[in-house]
C-alpha positions in Angstrom: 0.0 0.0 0.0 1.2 3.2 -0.9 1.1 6.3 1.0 -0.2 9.4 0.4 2.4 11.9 1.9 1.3 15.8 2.3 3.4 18.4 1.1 2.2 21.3 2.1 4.2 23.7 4.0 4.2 23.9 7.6 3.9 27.9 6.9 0.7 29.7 7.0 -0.4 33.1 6.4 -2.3 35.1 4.3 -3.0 34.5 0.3 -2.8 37.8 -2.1 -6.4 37.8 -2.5 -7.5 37.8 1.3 -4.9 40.6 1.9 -6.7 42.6 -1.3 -9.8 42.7 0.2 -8.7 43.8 3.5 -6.5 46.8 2.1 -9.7 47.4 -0.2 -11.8 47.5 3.3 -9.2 49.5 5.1 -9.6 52.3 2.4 -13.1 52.2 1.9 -13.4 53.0 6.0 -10.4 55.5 5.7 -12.5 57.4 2.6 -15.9 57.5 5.2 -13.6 58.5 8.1 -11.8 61.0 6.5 -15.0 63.0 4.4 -17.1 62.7 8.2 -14.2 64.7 9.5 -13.9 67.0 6.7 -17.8 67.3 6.8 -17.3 68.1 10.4 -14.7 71.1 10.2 -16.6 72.6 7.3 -20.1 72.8 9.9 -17.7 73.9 12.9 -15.9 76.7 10.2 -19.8 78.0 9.4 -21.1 77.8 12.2 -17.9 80.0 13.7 -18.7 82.4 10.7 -22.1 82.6 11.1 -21.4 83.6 15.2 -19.1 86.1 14.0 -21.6 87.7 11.6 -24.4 87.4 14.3 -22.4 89.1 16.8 -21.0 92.0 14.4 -24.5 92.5 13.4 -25.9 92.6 16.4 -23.5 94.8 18.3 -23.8 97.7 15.0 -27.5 97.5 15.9 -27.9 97.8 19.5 -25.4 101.1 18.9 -27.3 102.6 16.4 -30.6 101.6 18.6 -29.0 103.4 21.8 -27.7 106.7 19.8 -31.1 107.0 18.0 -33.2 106.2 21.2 -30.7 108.9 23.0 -30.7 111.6 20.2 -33.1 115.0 21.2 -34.1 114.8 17.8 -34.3 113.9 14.4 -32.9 116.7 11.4 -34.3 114.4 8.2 -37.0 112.7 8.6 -38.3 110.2 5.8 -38.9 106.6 4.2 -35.9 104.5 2.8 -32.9 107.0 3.5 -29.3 105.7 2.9 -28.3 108.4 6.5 -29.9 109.4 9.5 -28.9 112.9 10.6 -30.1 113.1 14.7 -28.9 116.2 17.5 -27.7 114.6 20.7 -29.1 115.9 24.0 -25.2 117.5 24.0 -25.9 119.8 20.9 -23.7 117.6 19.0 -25.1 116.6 15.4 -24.3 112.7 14.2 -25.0 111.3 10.6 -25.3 107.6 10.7 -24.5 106.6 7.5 -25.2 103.3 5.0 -21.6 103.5 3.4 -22.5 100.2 0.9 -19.3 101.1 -1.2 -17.3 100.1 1.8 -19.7 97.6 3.0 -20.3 99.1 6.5 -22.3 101.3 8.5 -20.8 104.5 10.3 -21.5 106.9 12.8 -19.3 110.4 11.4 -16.9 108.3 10.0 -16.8 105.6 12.5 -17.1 102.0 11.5 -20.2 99.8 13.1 -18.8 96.7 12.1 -15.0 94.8 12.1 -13.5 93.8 8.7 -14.7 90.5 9.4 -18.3 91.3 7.9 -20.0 93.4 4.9 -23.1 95.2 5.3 -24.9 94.3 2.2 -28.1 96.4 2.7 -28.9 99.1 4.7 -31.8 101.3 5.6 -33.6 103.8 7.5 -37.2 105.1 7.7 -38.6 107.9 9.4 -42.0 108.6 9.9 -43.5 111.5 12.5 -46.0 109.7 15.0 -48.0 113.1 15.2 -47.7 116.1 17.8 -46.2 115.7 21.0 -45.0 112.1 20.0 -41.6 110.9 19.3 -40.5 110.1 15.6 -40.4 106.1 14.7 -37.2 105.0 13.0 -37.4 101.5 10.9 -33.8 99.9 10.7 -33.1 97.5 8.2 -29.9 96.1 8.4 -28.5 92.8 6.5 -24.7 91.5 6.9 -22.7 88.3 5.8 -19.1 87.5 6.4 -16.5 88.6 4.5 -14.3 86.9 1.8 -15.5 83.6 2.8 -16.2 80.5 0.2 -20.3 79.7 -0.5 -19.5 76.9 1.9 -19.0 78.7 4.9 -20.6 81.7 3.8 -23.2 82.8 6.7 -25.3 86.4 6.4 -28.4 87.4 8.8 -30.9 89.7 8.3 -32.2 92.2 11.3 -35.1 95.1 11.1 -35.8 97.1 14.7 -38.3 100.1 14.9 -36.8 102.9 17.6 -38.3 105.8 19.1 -37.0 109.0 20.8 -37.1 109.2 24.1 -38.9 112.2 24.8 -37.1 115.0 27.0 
């Protein structure tokens, strides 16, 4: 009787094909792992945008709010004006100003807003309540971040009526 020897090695490991697929599976889960956490910096980078443009808007509003609601009066008085001229109790005249060329808003000069932000529209309207009663001022007052790409892009949109305080 003959026998029937085995020749295979007394090595084992992995064949060509097994280590294929599991490099192939490796860079399949990489590809996921890698877009979730470029997903993830892109929401964190415009949601940090959008904050700043909130902020910057917000802050240009509550000072033109405060220096309107503080001003003795108003000098021009009508619907969808690009300025605001108002006296202060002090005397003092101030023109707040819709500068669109340079994308802000300014009070004599003074810029509301940091370079961070453009104001993209802008606009104040005046209409006299009657006798004896303070003017009402409409503010309308839109802003997006500056020289950012459509992904992260983030702009917000605000309109506030003020009145005079009466003295």
């Amino acid at each position: 009787m003959s026998q029937i020897t085995d020749h295979r090695s007394s090595f084992t490991g992995f064949s060509l094909i097994e280590i294929l697929v599991a490099v192939g599976l490796f860079s399949v889960i990489s590809a996921v792992a890698v877009q979730a956490i470029f997903s993830s910096l892109a929401s964190s980078r415009k949601a940090d945008v959008s904050i700043d443009v909130r902020e910057n808007a917000e802050a240009a509003l509550a000072t033109i709010e405060r220096r309107i609601r503080g001003a003795r009066s108003i000098v021009t008085c009508g619907p969808n004006m690009s300025s605001i001229e108002y006296v202060n109790p002090d005397d003092s005249v101030e023109i707040l100003v819709c500068d669109m060329p340079n994308s802000s808003v300014t009070i004599n000069g003074d810029r509301l807003t940091n370079d961070a932000v453009n104001v993209t529209t802008c606009s104040f309207s005046c209409t006299e309540a009657g006798p004896g009663k303070p003017p009402e001022i409409d503010i309308a007052l839109s802003v997006q971040g500056a020289s950012r790409s459509g992904a992260e892009q983030a702009s917000v949109r605000f309109m506030t009526k003020v009145l005079l305080r009466t003295y």
